[in-house]
Backbone as numpy.savetxt, mean C-alpha at the origin, in Angstrom:
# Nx Ny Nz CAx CAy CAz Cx Cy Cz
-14.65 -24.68 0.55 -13.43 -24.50 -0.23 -12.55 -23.45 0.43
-11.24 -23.61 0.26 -10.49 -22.90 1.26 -10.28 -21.53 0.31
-10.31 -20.41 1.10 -9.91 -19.07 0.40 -8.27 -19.16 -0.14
-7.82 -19.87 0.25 -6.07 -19.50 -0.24 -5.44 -19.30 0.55
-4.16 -18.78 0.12 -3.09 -18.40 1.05 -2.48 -16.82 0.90
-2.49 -15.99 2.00 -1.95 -14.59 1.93 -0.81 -13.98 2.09
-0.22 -13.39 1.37 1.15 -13.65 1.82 1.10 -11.37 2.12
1.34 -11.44 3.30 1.80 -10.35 3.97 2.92 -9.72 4.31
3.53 -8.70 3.59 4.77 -7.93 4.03 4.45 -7.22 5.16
6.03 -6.98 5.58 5.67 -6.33 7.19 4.71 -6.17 7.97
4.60 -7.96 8.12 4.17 -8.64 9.03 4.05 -9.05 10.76
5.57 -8.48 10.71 5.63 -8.55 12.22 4.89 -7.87 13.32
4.32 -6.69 13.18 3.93 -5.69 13.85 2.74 -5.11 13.18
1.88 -4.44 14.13 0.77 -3.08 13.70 0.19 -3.53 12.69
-0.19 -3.12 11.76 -1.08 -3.21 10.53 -1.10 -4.60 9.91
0.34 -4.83 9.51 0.50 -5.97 8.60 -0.28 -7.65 9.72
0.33 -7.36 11.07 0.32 -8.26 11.83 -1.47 -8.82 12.00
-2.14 -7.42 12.11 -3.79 -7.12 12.58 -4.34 -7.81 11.21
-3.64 -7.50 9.88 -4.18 -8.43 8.77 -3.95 -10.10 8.83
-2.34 -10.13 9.42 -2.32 -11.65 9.36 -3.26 -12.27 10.42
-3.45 -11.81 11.51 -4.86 -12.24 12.52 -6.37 -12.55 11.65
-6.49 -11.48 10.96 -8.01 -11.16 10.77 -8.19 -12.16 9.19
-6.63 -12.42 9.39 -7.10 -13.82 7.50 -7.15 -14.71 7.85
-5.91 -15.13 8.90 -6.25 -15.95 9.08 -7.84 -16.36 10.25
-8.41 -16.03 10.32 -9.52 -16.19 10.92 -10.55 -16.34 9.97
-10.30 -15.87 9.21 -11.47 -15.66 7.66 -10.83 -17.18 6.89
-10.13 -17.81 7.47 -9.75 -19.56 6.89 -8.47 -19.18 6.08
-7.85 -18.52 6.11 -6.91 -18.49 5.07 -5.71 -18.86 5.62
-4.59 -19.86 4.66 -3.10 -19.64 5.25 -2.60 -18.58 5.13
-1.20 -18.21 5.55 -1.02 -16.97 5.49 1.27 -17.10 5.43
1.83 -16.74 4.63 2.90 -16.37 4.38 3.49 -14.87 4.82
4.02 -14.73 5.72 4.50 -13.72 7.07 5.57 -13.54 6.51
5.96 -12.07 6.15 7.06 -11.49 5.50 7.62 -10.44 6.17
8.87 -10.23 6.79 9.31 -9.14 7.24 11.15 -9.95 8.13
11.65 -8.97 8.67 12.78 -8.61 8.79 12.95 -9.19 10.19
12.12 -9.43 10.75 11.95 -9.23 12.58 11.62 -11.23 12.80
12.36 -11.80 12.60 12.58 -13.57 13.04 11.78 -13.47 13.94
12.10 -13.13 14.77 11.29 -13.75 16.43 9.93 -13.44 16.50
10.33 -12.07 15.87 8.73 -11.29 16.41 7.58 -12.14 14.87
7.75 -12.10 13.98 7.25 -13.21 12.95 7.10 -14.70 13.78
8.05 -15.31 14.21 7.67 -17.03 14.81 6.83 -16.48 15.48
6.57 -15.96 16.42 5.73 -15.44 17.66 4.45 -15.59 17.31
4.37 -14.54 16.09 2.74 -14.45 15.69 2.52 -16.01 15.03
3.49 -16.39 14.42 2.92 -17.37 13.76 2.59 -18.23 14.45
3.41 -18.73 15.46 3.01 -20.01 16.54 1.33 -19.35 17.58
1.01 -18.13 17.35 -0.17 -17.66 18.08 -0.97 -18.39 17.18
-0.97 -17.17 15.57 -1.89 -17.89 14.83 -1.95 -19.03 14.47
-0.95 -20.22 14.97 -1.63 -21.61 14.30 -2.55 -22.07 15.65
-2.33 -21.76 16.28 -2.57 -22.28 17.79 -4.10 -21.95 18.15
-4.16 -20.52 17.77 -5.53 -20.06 17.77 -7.04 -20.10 16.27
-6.23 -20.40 15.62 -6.86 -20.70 14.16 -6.79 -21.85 13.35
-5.82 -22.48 13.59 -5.74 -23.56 13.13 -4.83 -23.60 11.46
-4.15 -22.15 11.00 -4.07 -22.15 9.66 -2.30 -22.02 9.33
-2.68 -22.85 8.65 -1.12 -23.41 8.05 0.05 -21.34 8.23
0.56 -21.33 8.84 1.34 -20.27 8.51 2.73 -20.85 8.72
3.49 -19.96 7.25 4.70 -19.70 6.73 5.69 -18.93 7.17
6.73 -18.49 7.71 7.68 -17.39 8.29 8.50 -17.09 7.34
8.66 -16.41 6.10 9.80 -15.91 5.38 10.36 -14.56 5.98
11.61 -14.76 6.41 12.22 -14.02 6.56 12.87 -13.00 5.36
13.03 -11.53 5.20 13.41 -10.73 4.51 13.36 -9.63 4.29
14.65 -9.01 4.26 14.78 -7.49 4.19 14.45 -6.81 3.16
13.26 -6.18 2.39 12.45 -6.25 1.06 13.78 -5.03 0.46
14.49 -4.13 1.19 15.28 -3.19 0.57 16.64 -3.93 -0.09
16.62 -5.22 0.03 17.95 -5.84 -0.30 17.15 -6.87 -1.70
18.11 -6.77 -2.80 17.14 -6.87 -4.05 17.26 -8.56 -3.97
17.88 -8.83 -3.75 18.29 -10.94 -3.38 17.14 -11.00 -2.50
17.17 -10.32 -1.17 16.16 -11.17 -0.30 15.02 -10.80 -1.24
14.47 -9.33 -1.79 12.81 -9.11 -2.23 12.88 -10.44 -3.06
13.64 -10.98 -4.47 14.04 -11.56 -5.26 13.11 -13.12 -5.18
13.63 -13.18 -3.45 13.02 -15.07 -2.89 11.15 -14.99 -2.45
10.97 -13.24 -2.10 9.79 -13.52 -1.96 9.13 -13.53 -3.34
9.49 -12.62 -3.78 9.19 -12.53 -5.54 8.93 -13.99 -6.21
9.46 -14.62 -5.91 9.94 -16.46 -6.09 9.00 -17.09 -5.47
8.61 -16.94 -4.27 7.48 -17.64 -3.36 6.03 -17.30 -3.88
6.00 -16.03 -4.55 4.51 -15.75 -5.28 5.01 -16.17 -6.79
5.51 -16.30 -7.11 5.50 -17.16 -8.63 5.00 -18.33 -8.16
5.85 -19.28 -7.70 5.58 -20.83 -7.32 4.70 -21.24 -6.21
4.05 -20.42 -4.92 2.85 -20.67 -4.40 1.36 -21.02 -5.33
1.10 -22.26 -5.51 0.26 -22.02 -6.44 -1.07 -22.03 -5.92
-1.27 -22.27 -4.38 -2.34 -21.50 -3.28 -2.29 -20.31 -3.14
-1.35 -19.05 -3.89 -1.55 -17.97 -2.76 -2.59 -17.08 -3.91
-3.56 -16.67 -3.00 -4.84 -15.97 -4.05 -4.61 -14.46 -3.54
-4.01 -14.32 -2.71 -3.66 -12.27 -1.64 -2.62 -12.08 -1.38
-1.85 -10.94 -1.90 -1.00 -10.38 -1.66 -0.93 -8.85 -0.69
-0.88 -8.61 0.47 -0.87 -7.48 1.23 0.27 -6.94 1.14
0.61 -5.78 0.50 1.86 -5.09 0.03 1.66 -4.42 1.39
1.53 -4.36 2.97 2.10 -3.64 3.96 3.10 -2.94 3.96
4.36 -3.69 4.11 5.81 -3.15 4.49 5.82 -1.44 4.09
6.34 -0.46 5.25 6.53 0.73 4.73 7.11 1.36 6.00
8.49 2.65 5.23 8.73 3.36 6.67 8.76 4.88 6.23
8.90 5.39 7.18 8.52 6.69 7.15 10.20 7.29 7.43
9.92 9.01 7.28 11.47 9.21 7.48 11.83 10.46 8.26
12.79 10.80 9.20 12.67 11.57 10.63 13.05 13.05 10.14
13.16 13.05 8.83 13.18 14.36 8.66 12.34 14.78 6.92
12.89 15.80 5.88 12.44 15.81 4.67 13.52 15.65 3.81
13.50 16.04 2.90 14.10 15.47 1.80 15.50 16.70 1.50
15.33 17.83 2.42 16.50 18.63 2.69 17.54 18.64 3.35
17.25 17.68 4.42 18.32 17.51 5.64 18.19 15.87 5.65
17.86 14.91 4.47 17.67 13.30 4.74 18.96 13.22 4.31
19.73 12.35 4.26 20.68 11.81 3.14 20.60 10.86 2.63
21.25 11.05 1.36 20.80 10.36 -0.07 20.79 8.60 0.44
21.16 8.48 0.90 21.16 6.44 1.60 19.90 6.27 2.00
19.47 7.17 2.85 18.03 7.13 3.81 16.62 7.38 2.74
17.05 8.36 1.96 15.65 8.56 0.85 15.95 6.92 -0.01
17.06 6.57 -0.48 17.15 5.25 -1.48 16.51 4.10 -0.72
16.67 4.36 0.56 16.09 3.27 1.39 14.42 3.15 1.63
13.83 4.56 2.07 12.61 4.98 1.53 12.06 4.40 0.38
12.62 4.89 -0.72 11.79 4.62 -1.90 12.35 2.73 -2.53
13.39 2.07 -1.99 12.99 1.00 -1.91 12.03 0.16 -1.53
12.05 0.56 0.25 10.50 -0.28 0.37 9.48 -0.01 0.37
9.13 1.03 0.24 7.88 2.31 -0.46 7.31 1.98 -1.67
8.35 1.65 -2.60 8.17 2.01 -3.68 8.27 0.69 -5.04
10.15 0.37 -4.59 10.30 -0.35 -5.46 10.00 -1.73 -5.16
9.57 -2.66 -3.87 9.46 -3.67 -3.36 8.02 -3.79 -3.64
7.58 -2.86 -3.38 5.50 -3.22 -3.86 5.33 -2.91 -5.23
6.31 -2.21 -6.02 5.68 -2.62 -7.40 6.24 -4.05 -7.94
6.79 -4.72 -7.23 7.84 -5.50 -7.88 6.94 -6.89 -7.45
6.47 -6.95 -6.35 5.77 -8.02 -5.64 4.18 -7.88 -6.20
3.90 -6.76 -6.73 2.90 -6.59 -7.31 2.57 -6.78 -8.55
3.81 -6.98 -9.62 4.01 -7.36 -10.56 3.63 -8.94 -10.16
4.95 -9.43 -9.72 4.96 -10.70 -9.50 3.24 -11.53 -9.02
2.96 -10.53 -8.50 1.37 -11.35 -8.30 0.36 -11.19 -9.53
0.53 -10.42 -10.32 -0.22 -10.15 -11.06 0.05 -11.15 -11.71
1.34 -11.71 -12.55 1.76 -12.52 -13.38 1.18 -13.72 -12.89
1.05 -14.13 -11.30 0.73 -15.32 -11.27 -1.10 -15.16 -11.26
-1.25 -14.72 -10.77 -2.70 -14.38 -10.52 -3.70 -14.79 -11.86
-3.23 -13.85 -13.35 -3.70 -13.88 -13.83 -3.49 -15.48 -15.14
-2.66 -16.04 -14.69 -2.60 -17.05 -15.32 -3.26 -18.18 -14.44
-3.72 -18.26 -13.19 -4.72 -18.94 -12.27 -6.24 -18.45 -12.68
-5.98 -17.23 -13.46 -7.61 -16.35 -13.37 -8.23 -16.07 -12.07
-7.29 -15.45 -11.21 -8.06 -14.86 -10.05 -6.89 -14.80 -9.14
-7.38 -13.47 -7.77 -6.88 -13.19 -7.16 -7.13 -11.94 -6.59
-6.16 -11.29 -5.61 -6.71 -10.11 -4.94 -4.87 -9.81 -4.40
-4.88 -7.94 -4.75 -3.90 -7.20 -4.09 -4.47 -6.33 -3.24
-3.39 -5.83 -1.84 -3.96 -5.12 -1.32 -2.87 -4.11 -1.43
-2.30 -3.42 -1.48 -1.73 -1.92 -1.34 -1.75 -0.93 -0.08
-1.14 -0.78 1.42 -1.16 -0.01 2.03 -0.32 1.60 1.44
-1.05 2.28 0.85 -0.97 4.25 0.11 -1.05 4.36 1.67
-1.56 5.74 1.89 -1.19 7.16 2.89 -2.61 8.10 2.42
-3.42 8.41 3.47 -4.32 9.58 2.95 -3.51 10.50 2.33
-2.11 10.63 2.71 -1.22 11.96 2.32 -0.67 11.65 1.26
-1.07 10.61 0.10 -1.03 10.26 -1.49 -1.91 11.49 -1.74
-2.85 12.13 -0.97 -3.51 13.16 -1.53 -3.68 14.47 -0.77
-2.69 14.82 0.29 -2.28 16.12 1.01 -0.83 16.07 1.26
0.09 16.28 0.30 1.30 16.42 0.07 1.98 17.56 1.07
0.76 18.58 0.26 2.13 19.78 1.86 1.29 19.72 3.49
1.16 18.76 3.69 0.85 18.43 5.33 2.12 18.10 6.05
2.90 16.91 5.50 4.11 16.48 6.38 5.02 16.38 5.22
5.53 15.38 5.09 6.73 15.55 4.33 6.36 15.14 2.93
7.07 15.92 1.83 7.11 15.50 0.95 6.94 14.21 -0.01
8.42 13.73 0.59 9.04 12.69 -0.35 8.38 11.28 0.29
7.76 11.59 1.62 7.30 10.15 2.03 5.62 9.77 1.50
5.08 11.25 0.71 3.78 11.60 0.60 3.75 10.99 -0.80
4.80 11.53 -1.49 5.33 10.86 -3.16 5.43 9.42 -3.50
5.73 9.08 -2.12 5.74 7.15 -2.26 4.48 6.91 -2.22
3.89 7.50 -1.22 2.62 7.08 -1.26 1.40 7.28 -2.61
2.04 8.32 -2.96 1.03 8.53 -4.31 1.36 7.98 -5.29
2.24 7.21 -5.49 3.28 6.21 -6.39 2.42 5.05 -6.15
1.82 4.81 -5.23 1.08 3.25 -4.54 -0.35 3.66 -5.09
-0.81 4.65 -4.56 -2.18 5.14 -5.15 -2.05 4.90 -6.65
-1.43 5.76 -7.19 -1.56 5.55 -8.79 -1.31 3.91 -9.60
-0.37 3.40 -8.92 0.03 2.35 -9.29 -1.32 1.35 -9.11
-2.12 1.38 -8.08 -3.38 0.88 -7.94 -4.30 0.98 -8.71
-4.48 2.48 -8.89 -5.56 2.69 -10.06 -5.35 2.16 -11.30
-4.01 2.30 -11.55 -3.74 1.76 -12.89 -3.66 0.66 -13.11
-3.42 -0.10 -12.30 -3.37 -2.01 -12.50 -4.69 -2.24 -11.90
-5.27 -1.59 -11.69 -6.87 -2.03 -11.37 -7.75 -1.66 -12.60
-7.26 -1.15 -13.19 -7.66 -0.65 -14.78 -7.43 -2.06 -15.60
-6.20 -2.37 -15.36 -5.10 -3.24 -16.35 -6.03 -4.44 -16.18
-5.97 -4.96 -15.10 -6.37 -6.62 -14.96 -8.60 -6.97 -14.49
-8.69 -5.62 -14.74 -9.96 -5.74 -14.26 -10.77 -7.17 -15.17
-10.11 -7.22 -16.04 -10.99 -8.16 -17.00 -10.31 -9.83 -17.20
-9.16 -9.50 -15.91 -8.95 -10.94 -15.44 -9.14 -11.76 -14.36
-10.10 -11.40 -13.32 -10.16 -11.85 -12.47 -9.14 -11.69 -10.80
-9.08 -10.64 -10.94 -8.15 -10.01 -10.23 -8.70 -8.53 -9.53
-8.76 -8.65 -7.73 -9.15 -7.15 -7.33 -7.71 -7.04 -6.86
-8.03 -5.06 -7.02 -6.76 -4.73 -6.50 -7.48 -3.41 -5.54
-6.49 -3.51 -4.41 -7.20 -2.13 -3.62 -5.94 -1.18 -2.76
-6.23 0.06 -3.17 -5.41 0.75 -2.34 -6.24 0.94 -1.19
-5.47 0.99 -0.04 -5.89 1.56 1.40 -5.19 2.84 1.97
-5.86 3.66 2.26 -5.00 4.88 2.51 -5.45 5.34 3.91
-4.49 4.92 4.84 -4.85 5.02 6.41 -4.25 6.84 6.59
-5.44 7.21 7.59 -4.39 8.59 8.01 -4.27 7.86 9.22
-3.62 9.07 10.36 -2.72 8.73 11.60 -3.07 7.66 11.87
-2.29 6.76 12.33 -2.96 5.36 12.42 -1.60 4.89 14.00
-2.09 4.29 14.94 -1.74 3.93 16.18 -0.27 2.64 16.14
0.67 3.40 15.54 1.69 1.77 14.85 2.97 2.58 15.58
4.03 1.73 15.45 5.08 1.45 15.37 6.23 2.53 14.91
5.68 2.57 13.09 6.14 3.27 12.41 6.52 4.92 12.88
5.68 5.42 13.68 6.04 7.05 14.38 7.13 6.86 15.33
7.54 5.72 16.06 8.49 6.01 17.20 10.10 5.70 16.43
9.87 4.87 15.08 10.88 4.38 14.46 11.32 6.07 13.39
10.28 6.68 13.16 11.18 7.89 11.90 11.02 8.94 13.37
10.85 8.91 14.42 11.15 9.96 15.52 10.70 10.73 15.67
9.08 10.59 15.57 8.00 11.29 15.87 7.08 10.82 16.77
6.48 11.45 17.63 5.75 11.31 18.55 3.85 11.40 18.17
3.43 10.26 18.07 2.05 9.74 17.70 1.16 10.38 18.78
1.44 10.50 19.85 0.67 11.16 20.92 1.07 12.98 20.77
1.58 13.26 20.14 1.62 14.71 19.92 0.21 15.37 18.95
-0.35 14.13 18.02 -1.65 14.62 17.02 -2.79 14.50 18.03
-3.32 15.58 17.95 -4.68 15.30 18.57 -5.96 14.27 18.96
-6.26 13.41 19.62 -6.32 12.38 19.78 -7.85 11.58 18.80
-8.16 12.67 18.33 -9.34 12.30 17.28 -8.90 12.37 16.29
-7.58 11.98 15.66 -6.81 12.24 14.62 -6.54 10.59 14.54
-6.28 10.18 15.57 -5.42 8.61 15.31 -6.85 7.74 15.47
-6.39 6.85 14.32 -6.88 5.81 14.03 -6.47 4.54 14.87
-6.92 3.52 15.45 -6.35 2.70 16.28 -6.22 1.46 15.18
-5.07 0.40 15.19 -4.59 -0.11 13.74 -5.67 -1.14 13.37
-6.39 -1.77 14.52 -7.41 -2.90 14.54 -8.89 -1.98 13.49
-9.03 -1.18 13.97 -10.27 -0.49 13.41 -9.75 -0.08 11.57
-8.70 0.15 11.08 -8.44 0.58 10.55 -8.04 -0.45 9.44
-7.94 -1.93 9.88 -7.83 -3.13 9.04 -9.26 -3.66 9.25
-9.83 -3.61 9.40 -11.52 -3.92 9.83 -12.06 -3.62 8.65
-11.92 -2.07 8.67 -12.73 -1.18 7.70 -12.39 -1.28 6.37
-10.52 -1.80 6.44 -10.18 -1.90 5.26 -10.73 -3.01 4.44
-10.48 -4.16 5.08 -11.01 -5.68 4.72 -12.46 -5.32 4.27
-12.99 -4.63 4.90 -14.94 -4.81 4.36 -15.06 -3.85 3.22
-14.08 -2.61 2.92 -14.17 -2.21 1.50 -13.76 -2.90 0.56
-12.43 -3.73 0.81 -12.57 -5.01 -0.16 -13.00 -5.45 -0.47
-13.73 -6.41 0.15 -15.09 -7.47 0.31 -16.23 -6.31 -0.65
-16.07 -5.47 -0.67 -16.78 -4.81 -1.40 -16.71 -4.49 -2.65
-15.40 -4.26 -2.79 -14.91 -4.00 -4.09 -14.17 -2.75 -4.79
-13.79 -2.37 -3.22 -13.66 -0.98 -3.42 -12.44 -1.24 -4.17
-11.77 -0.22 -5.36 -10.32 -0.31 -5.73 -9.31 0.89 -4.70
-10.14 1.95 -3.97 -9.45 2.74 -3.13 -10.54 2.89 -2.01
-9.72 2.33 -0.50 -10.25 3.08 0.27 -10.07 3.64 1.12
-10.16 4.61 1.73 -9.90 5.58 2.83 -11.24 5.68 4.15
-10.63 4.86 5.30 -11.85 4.50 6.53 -11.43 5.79 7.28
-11.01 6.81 7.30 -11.26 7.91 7.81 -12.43 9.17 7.32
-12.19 8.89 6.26 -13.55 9.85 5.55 -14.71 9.23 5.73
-15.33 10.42 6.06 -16.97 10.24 6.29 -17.67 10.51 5.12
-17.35 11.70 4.67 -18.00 12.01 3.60 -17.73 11.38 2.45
-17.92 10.01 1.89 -17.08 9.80 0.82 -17.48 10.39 -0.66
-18.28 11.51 -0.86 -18.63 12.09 -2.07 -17.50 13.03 -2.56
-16.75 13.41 -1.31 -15.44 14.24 -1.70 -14.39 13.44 -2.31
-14.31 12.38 -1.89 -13.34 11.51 -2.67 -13.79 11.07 -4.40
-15.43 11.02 -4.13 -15.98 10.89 -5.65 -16.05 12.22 -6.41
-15.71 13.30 -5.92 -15.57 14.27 -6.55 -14.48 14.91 -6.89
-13.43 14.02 -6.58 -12.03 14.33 -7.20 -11.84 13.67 -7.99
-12.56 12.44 -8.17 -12.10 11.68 -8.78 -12.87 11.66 -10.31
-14.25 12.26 -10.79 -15.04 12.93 -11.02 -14.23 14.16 -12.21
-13.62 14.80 -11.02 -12.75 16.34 -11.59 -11.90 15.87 -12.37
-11.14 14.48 -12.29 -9.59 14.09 -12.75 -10.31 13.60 -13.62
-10.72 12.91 -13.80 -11.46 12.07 -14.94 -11.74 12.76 -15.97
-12.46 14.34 -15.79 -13.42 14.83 -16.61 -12.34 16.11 -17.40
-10.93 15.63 -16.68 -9.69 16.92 -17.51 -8.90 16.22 -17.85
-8.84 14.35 -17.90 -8.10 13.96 -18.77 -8.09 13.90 -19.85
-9.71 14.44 -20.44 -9.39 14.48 -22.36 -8.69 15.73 -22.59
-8.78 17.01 -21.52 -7.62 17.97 -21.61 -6.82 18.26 -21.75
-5.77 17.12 -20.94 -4.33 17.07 -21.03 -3.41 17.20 -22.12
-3.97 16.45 -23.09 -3.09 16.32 -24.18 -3.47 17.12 -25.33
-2.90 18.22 -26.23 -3.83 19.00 -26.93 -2.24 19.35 -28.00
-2.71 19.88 -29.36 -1.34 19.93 -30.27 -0.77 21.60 -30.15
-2.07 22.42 -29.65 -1.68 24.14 -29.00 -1.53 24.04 -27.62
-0.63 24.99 -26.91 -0.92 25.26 -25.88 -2.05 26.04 -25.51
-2.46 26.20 -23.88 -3.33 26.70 -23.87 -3.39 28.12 -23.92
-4.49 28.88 -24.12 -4.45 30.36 -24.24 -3.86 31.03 -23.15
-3.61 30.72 -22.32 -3.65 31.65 -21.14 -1.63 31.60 -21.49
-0.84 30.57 -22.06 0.84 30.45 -22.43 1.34 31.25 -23.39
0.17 31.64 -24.30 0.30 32.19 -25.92 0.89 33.74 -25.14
2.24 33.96 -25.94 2.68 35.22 -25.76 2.10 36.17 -26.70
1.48 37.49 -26.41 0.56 37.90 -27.16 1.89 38.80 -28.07
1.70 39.69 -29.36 2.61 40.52 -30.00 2.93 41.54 -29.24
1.96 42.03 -28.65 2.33 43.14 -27.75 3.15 42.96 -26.60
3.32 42.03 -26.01 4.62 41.57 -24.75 5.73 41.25 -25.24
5.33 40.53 -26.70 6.56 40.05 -27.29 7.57 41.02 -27.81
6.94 42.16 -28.08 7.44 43.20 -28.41 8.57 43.92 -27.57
8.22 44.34 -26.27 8.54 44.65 -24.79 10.12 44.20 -24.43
């Protein structure tokens, strides 16, 4: 029985591209999403050639709300597609002090608002098929914010959370969902926001093939988050552990003692 059909954002290149290889090899068709015509036919005429699997070329700029709109449209009415790889993502050449306001809106479009939106859209179809699978490319830096920049660290933790929480939501419909949270990883994306990838120390970068490898087999596993750079993964279970065990905290009808202005300051 055939696994389905995958439909992959930013597709053309690095990450997204190393997934459309490695599905389609695992039998799957595959629906190729991104901005870059040529460089999309390219792979696709490789992968039919070498795999044998039906692939799709949609062209589209996910920051323009018409084009996200048609892919949005293609996962409603695909009624093969069982995977959605939310890839597409860019990074940005400076922070959020010297960006201008066009360049952050552009950020948190395809960061942000294009993968919750396509992620919606799969869910809706997904769960009325009873089954399916999201994938989510997050940022290890969803969880080390003051390392590099801010606002590109915030998208990413926007993807993290958004994972956990719709992996909460649909768990009881037949539906996995997984965040992946690559650190330095060997792409594209560093020469495009104007940073130099060979400047991090060279046991820092992840090479993109190893890094979709590792991702795919925590899937296959079941992971809802995973991160193939950590070794230790008890540190990740122990944050997660900590958060868990202070959410009956959060919400309380006093503040806590340590806010209470005592009479004697109040006095002062």
């Amino acid at each position: 029985m055939s696994p389905g059909t995958a439909l992959i954002t930013g597709a053309s290149t690095g990450i997204g591209a190393i997934y459309a290889d490695r599905l389609a090899r695992r039998g799957r068709d595959l629906v190729l999403v991104a901005r870059d015509v040529t460089r999309l036919e390219a792979l696709a005429a490789r992968l039919r050639s070498e795999t044998g699997a039906r692939v799709d070329v949609l062209p589209a700029d996910l920051s323009d709300r018409s084009q996200l709109a048609k892919v949005e449209a293609r996962i409603a009415s695909d009624e093969t597609l069982t995977l959605l790889v939310n890839n597409a993502g860019i990074s940005l050449e400076g922070t959020l002090i010297d960006t201008p306001a066009v360049t952050i809106e552009h950020l948190i479009a395809i960061n942000v608002t294009a993968p919750t939106l396509l992620a919606g859209a799969a869910v809706r179809a997904f769960a009325a098929r009873g089954a399916g699978g999201i994938i989510n490319l997050s940022s290890v830096l969803a969880l080390a914010p003051e390392m590099f920049d801010g606002t590109y660290s915030a998208t990413k933790a926007f993807i993290l959370n958004l994972t956990q929480g719709l992996a909460k939501e649909v768990a009881d419909k037949g539906i996995r969902v997984q965040a992946v949270l690559p650190g330095a990883t060997r792409t594209e994306i560093w020469a495009r926001s104007g940073k130099d990838i060979d400047s991090f120390p060279a046991e820092w970068v992840m090479d993109a093939s190893d890094l979709v490898d590792a991702a795919l087999l925590g899937f296959d596993r079941g992971e809802t988050v995973t991160i193939p750079p950590l070794a230790d993964e008890a540190k990740w279970h122990a944050i997660q552990e900590a958060r868990l065990a202070m959410a009956s905290e959060l919400s309380r009808r006093d503040v806590a003692p340590r806010y209470r202005v005592s009479a004697e300051s109040a006095a002062v």
